[in-house]
MDAnalysis code that builds the backbone (N, CA, C; Angstrom):
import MDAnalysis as mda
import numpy as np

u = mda.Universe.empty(633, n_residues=211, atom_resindex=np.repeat(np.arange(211), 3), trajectory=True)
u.add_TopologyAttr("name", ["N", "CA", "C"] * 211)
u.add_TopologyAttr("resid", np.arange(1, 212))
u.add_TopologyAttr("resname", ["UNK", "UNK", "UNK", "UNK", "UNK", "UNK", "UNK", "UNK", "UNK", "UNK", "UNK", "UNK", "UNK", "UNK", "UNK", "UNK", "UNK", "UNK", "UNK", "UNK", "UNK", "UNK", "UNK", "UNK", "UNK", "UNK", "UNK", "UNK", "UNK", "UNK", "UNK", "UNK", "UNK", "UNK", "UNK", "UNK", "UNK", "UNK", "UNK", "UNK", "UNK", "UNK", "UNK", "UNK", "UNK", "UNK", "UNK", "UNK", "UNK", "UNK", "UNK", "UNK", "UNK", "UNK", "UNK", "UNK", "UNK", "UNK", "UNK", "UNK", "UNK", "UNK", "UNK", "UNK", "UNK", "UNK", "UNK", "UNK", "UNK", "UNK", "UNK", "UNK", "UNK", "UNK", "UNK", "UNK", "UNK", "UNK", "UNK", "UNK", "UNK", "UNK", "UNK", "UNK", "UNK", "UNK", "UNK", "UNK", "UNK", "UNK", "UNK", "UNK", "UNK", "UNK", "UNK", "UNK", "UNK", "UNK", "UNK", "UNK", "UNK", "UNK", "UNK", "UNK", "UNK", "UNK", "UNK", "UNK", "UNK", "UNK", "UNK", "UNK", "UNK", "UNK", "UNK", "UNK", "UNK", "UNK", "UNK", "UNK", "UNK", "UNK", "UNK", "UNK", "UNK", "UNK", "UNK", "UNK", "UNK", "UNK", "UNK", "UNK", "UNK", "UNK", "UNK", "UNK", "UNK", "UNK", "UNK", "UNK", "UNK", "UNK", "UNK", "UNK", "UNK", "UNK", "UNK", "UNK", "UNK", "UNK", "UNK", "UNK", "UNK", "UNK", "UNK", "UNK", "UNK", "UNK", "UNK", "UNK", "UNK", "UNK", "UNK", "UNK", "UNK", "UNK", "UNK", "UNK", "UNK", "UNK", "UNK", "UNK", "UNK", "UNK", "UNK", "UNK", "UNK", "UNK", "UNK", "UNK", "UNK", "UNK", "UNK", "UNK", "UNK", "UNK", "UNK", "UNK", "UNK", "UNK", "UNK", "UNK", "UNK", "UNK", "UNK", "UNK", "UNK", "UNK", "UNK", "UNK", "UNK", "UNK", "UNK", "UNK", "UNK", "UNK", "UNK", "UNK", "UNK", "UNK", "UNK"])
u.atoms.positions = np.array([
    [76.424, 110.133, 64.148],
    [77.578, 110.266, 63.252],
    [78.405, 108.981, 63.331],
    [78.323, 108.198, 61.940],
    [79.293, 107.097, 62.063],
    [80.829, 107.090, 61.905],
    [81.399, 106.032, 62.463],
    [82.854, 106.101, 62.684],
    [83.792, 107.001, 61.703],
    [83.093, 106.847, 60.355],
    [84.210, 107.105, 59.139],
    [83.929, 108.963, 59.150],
    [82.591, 109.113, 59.505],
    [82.147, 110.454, 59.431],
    [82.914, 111.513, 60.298],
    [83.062, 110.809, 61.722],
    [83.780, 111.401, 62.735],
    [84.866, 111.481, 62.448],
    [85.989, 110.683, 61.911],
    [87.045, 110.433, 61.729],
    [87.512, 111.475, 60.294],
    [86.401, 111.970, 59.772],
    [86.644, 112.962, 59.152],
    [86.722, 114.267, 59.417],
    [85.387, 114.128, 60.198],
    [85.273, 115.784, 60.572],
    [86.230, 116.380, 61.627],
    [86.655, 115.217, 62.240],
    [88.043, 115.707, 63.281],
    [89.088, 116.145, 62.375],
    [89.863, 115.312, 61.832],
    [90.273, 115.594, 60.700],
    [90.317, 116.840, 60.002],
    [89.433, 117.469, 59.423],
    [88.893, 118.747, 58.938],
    [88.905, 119.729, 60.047],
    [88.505, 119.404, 61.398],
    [89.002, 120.815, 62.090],
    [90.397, 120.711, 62.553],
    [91.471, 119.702, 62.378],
    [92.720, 119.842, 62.785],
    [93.050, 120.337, 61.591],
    [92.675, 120.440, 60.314],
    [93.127, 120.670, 58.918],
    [93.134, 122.321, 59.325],
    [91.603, 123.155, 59.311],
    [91.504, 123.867, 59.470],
    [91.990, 124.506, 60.663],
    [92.707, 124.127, 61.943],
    [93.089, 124.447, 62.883],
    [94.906, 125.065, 62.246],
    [94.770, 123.877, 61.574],
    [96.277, 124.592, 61.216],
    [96.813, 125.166, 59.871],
    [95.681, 125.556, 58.864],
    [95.923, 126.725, 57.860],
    [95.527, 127.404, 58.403],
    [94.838, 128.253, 59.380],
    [94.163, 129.445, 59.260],
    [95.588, 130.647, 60.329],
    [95.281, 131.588, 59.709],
    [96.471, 132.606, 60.752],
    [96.836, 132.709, 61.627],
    [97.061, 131.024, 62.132],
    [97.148, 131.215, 63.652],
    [99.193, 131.217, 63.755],
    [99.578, 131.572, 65.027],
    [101.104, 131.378, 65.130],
    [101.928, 130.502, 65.644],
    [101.290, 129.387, 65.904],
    [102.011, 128.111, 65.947],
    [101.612, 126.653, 64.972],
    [102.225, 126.251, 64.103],
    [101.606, 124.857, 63.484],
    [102.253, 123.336, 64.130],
    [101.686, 122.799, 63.347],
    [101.704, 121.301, 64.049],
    [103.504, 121.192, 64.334],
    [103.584, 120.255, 64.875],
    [105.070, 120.166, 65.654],
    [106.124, 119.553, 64.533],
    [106.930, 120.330, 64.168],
    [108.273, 120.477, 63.339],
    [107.401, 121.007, 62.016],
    [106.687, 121.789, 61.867],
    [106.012, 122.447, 60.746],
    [106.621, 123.609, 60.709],
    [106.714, 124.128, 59.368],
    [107.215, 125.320, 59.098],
    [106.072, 126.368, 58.363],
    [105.892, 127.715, 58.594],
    [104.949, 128.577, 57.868],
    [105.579, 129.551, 57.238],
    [105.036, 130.377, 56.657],
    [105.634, 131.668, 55.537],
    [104.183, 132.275, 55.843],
    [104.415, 133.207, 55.863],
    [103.394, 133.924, 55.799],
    [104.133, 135.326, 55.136],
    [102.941, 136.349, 54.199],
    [102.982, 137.168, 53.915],
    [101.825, 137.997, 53.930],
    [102.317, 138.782, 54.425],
    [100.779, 140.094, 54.334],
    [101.090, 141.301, 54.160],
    [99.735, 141.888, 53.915],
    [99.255, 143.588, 53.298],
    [98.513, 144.124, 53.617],
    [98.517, 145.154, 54.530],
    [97.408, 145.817, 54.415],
    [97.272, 147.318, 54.411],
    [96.227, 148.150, 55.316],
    [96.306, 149.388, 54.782],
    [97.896, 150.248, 56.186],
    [98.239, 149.596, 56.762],
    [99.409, 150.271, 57.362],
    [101.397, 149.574, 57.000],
    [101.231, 148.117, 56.791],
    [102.575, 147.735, 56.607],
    [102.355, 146.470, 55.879],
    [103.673, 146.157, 55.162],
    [103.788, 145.116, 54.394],
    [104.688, 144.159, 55.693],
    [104.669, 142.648, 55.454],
    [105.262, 142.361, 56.429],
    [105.266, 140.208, 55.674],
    [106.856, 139.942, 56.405],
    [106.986, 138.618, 55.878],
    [107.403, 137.826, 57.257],
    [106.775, 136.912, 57.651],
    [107.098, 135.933, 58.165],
    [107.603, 134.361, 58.078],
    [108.607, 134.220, 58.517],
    [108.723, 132.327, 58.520],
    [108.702, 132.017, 59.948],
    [108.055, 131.166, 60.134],
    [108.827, 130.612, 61.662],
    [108.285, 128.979, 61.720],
    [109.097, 128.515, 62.392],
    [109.241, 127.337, 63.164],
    [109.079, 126.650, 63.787],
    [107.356, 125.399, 64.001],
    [107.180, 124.959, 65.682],
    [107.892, 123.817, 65.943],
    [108.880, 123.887, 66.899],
    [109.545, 122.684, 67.509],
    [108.200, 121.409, 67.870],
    [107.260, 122.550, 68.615],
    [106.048, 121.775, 69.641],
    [105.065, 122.442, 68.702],
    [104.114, 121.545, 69.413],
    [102.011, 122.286, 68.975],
    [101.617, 123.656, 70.017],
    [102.937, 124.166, 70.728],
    [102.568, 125.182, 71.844],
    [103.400, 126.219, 71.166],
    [104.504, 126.031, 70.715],
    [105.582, 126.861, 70.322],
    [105.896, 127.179, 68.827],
    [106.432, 128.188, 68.269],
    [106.940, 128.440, 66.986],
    [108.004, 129.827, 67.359],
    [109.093, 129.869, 66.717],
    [110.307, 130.966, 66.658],
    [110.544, 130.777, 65.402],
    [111.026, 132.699, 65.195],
    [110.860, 132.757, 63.594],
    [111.376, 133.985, 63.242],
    [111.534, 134.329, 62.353],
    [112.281, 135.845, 61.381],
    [110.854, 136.903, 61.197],
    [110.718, 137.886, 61.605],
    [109.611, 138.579, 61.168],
    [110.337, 140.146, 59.867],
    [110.058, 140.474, 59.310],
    [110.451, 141.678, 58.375],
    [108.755, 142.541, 58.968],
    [109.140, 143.705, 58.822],
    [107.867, 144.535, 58.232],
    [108.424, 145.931, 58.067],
    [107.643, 146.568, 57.063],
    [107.562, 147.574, 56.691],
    [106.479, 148.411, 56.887],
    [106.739, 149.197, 57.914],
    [105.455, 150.279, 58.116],
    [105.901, 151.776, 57.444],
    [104.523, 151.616, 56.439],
    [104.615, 152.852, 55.360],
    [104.389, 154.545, 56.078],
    [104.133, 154.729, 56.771],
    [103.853, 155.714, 57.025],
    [104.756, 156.280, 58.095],
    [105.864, 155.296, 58.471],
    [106.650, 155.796, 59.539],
    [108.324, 155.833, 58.358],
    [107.814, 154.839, 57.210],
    [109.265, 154.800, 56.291],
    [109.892, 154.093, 57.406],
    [110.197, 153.219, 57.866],
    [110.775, 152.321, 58.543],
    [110.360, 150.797, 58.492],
    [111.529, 149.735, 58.471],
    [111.706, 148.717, 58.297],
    [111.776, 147.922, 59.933],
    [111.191, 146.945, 60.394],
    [111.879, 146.325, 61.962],
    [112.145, 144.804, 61.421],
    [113.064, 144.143, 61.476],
    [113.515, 143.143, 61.281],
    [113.387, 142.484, 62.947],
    [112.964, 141.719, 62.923],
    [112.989, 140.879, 64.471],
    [112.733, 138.989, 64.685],
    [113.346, 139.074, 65.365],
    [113.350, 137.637, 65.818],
    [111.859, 137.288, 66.603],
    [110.803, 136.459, 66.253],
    [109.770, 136.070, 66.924],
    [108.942, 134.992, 67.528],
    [108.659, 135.139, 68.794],
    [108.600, 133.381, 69.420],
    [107.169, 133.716, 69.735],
    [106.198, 132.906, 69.350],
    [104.872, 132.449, 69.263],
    [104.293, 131.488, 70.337],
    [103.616, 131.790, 71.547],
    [103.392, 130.853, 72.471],
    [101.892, 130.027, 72.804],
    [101.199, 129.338, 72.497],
    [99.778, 128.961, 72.466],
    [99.768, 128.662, 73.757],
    [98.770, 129.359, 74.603],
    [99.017, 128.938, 76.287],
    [97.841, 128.393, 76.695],
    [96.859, 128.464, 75.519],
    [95.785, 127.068, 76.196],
    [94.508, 127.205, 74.863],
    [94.278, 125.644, 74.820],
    [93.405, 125.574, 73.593],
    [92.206, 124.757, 74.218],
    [90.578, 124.817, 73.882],
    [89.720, 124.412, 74.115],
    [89.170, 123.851, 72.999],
    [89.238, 122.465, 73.048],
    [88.954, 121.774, 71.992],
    [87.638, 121.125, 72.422],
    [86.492, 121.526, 71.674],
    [84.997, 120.770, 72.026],
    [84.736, 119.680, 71.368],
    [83.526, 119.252, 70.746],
    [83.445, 117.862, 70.533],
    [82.885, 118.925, 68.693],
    [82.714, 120.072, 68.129],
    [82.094, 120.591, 67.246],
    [82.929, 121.931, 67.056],
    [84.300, 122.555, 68.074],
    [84.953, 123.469, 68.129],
    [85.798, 123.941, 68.578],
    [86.549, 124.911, 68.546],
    [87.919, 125.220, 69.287],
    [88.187, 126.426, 69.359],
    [89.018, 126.967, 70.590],
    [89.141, 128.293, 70.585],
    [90.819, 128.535, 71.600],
    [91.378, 128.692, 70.861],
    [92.768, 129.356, 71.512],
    [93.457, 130.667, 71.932],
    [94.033, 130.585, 73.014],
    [94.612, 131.737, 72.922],
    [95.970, 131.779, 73.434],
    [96.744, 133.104, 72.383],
    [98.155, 132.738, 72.504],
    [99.039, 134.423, 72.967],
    [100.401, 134.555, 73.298],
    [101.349, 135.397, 73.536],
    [101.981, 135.345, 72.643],
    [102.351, 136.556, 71.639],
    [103.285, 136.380, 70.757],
    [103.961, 137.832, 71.198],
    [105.405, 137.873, 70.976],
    [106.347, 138.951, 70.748],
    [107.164, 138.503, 69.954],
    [108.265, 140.120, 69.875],
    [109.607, 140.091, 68.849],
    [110.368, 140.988, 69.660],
    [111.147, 141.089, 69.492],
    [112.651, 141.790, 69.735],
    [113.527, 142.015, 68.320],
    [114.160, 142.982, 67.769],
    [114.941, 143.038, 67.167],
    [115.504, 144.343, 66.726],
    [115.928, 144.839, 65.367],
    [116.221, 146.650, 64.909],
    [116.030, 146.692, 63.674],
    [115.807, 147.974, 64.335],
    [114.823, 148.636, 63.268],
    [115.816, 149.921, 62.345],
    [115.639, 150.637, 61.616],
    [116.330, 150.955, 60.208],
    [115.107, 152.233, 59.453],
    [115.200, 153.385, 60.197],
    [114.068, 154.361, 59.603],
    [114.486, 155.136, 58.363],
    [114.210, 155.960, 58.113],
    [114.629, 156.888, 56.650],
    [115.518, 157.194, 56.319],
    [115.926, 157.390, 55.229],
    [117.363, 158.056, 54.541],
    [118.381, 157.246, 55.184],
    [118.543, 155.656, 55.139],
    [119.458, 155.005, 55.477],
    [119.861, 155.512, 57.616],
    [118.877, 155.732, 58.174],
    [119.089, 156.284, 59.858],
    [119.760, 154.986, 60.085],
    [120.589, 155.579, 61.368],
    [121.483, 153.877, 62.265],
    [120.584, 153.318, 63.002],
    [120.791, 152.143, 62.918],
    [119.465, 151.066, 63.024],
    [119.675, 151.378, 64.759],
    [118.329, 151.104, 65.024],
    [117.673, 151.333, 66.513],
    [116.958, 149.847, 66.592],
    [117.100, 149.739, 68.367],
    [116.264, 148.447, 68.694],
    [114.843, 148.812, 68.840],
    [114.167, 147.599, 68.341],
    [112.693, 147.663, 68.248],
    [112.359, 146.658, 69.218],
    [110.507, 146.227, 68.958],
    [110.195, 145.292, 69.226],
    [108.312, 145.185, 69.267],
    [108.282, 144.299, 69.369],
    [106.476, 144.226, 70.133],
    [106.187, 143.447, 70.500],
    [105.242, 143.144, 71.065],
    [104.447, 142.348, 72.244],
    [103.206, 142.230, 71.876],
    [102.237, 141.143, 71.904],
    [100.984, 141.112, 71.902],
    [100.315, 139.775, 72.490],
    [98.554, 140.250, 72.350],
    [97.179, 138.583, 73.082],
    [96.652, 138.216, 71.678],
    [96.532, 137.082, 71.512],
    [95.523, 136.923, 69.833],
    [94.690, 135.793, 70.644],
    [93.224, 135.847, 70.593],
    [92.343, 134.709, 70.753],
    [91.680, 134.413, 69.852],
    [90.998, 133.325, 69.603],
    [90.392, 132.939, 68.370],
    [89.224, 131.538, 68.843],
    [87.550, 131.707, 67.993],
    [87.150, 130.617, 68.265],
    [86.480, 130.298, 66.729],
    [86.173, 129.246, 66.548],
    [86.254, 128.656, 65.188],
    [84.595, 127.151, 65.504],
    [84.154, 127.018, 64.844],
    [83.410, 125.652, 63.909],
    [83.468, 126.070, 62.814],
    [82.687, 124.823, 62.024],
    [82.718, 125.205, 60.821],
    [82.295, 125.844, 60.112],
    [81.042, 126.648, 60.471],
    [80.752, 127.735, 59.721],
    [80.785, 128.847, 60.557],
    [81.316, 129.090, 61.773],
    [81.185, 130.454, 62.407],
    [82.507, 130.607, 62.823],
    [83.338, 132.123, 63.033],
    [84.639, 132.072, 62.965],
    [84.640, 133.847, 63.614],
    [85.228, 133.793, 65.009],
    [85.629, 135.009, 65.999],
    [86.904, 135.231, 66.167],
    [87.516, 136.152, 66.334],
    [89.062, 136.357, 66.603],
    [89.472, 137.767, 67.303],
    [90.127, 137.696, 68.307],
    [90.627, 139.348, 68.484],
    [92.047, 139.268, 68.489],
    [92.867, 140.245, 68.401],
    [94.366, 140.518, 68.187],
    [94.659, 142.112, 69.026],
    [95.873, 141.902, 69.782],
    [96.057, 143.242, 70.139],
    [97.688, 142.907, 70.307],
    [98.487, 144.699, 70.170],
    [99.642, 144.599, 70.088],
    [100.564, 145.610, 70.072],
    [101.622, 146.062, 71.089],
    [102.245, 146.885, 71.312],
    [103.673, 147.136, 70.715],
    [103.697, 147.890, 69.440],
    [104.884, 148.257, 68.726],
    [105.744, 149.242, 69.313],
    [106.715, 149.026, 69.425],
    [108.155, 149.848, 69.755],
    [109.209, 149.721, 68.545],
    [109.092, 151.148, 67.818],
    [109.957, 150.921, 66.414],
    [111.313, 151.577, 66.852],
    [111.341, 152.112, 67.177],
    [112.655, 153.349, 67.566],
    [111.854, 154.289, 68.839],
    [113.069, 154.960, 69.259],
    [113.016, 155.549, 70.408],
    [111.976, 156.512, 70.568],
    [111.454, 157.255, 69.481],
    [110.907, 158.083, 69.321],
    [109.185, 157.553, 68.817],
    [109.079, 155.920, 68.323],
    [108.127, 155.615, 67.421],
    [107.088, 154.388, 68.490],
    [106.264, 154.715, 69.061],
    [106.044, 153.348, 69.694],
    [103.826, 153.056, 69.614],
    [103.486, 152.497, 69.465],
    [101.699, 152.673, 69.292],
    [101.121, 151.268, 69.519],
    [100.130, 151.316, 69.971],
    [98.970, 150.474, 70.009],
    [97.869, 150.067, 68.966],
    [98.349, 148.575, 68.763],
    [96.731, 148.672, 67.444],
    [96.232, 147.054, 67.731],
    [94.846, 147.500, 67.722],
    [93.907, 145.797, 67.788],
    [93.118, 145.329, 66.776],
    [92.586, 144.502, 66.839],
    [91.909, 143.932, 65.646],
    [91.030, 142.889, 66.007],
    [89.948, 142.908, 65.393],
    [88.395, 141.721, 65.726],
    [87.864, 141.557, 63.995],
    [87.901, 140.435, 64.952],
    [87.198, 139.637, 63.115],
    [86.129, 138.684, 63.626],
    [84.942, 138.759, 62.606],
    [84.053, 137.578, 62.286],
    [84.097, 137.255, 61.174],
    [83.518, 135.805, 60.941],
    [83.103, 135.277, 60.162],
    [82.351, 134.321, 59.688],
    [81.994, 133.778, 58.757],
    [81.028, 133.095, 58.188],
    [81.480, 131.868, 57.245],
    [80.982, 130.948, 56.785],
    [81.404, 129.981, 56.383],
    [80.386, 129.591, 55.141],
    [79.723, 129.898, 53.637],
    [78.400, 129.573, 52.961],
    [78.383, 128.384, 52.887],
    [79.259, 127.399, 53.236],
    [78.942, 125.803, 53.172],
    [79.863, 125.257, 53.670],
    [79.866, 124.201, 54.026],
    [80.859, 123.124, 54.877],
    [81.157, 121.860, 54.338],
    [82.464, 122.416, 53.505],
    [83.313, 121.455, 52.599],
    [84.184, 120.343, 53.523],
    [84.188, 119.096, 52.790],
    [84.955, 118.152, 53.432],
    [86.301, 118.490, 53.516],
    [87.408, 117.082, 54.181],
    [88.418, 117.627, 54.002],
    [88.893, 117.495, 53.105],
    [89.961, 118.533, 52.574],
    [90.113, 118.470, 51.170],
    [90.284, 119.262, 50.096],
    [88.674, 119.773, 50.719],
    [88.044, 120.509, 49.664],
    [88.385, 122.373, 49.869],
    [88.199, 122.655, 48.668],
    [88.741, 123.987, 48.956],
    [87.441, 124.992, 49.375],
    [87.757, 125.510, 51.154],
    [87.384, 126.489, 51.727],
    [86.712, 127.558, 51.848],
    [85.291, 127.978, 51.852],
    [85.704, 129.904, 51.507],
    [84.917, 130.026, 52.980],
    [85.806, 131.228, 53.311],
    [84.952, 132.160, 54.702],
    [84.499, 133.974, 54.177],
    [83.529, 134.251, 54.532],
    [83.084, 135.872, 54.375],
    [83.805, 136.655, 55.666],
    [84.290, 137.471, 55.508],
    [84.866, 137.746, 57.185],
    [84.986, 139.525, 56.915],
    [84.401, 139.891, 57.745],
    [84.696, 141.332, 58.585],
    [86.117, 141.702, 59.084],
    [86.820, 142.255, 59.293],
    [87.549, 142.798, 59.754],
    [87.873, 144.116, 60.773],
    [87.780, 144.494, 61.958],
    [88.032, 145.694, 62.186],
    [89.002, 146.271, 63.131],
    [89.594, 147.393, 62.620],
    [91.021, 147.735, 63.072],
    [91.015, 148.937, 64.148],
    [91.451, 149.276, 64.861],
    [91.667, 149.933, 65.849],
    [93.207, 150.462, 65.972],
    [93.249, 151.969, 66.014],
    [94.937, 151.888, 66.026],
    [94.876, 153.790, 66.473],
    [94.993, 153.684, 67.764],
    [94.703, 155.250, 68.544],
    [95.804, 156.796, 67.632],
    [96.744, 155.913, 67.369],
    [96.975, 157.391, 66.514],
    [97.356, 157.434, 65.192],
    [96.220, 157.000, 64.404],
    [96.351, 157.038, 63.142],
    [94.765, 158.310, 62.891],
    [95.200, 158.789, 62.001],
    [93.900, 159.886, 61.563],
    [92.825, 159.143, 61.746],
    [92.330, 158.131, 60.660],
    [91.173, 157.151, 61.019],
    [91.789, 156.219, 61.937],
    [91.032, 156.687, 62.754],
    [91.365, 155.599, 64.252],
    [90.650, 153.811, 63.712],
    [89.567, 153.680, 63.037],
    [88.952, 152.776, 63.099],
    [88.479, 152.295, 61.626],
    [89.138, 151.324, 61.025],
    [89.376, 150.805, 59.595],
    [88.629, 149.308, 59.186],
    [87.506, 149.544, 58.894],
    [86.864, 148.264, 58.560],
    [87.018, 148.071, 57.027],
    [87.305, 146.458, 57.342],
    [87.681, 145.107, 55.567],
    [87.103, 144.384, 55.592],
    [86.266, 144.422, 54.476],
    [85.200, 143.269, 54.373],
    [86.072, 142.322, 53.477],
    [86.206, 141.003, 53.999],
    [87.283, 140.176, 52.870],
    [86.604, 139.087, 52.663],
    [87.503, 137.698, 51.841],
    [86.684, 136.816, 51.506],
    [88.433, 136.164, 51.593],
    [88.122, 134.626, 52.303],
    [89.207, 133.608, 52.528],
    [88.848, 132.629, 52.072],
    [90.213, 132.111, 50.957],
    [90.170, 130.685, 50.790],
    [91.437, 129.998, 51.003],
    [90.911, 128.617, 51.438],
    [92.132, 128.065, 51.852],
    [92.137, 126.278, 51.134],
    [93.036, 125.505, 50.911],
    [92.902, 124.336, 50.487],
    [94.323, 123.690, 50.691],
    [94.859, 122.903, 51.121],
    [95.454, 121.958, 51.542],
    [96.344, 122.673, 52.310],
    [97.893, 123.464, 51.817],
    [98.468, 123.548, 52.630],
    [98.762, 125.351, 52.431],
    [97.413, 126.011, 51.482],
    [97.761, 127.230, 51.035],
    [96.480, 127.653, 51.243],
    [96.822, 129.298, 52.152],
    [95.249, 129.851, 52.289],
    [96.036, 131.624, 51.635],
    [94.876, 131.981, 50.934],
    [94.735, 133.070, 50.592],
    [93.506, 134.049, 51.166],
    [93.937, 136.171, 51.405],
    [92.587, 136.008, 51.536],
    [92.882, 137.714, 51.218],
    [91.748, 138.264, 50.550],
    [91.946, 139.310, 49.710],
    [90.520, 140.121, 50.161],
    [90.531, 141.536, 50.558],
    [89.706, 142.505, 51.136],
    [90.061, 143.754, 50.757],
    [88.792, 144.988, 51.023],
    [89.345, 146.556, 50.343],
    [88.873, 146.885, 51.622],
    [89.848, 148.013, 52.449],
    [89.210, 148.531, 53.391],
    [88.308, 149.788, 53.162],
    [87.600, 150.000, 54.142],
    [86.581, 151.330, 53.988],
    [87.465, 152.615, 53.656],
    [88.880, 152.557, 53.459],
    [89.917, 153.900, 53.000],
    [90.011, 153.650, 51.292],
    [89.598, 151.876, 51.341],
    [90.246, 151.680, 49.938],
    [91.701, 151.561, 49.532],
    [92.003, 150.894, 50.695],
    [93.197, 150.116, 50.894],
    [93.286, 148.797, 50.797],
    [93.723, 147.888, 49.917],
    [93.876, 146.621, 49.858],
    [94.711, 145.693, 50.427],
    [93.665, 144.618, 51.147],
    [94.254, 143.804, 52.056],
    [94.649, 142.371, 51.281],
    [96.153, 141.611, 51.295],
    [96.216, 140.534, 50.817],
    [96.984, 140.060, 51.810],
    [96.631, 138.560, 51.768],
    [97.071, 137.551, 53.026],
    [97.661, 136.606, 52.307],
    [98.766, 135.936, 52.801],
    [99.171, 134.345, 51.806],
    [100.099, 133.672, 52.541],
    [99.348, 131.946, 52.967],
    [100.002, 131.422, 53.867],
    [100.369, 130.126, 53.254],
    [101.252, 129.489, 53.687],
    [101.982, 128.397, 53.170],
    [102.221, 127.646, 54.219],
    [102.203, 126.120, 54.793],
    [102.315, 125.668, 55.662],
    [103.110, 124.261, 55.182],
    [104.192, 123.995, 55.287],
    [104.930, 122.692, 54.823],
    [105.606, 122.092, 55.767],
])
């Protein structure tokens, strides 16, 4: 691989290192994120001072509890393995903040806690997520998540993206305990989208912005 080649393909996995859903971006970068899926709607911005750190505003809305948690959230990357063809991180994220349930209820403190790891080249793509919600006094659950994926070709940098990706959800007290999304991601400069139906027939939409 000659100089100009390398100097690309590094390039392209720092590109891709920092659109894809991860919770910290490059240092003084800002993200938005918005998502959907089959349990809550939910908006994020946050903030990395550093390439380790990001703090930020989280909203979500979980439909089935009719409750809102507004929280403050700090994003920690506590160690990244960068190969000479790949990378794989893993990070601590929580929130703290209150929460606001039905018929206008007096807002209660919330919060959650969670591990997200992730390993990536360019055409193969692993991830797990796990995470402990505390909505109100009465509301608190466990839910995880594993993803693969796939890559049908390996676009320069630049070029716009697509991954095939699996999805599967885990969440101990929901009726269907176990919710698989077959989705499809694209991403291109500083905007990734990514749109899936789960096996309930619930629609998943993702949309990230990185400036």
């Amino acid at each position: 691989m000659n100089c100009l080649k390398w100097c690309l393909f590094c390039a392209s996995l720092m590109f891709i290192s920092s659109i894809n859903a991860r919770p910290v971006s490059y240092p003084e970068g800002w993200t938005l994120m918005m998502m959907m899926d089959d349990q809550r709607y939910s908006i994020h911005m946050h903030y990395s001072p550093t390439a380790w750190t990001s703090v930020g505003y989280r909203l979500e809305r979980w439909r089935a509890f009719d409750t809102n948690l507004h929280s403050a959230q700090i994003n920690h990357l506590v160690k990244r393995w960068n190969k000479f063809d790949s990378q794989a991180n893993f990070y601590v994220k929580g929130g703290l903040g209150i929460s606001d349930g039905p018929h206008d209820a007096n807002a209660e403190l919330g919060g959650f806690f969670g591990l997200a790891t992730d390993w990536e080249d360019r055409r193969y793509f692993v991830s797990y997520n796990n995470r402990y919600t505390q909505l109100n006094d009465d509301i608190g659950f466990f839910q995880q998540s594993a993803r693969v994926g796939w890559a049908p070709y390996e676009g320069d940098f630049g070029d716009l993206h697509t991954w095939l990706m699996l999805q599967i959800d885990h969440m101990p007290e929901n009726e269907d305990q176990i919710v698989a999304t077959p989705l499809v991601r694209f991403f291109k400069g500083v905007f990734m989208t990514e749109f899936g139906v789960s096996s309930k027939g619930d629609l998943l939409f993702n949309y990230i912005y990185r400036f």
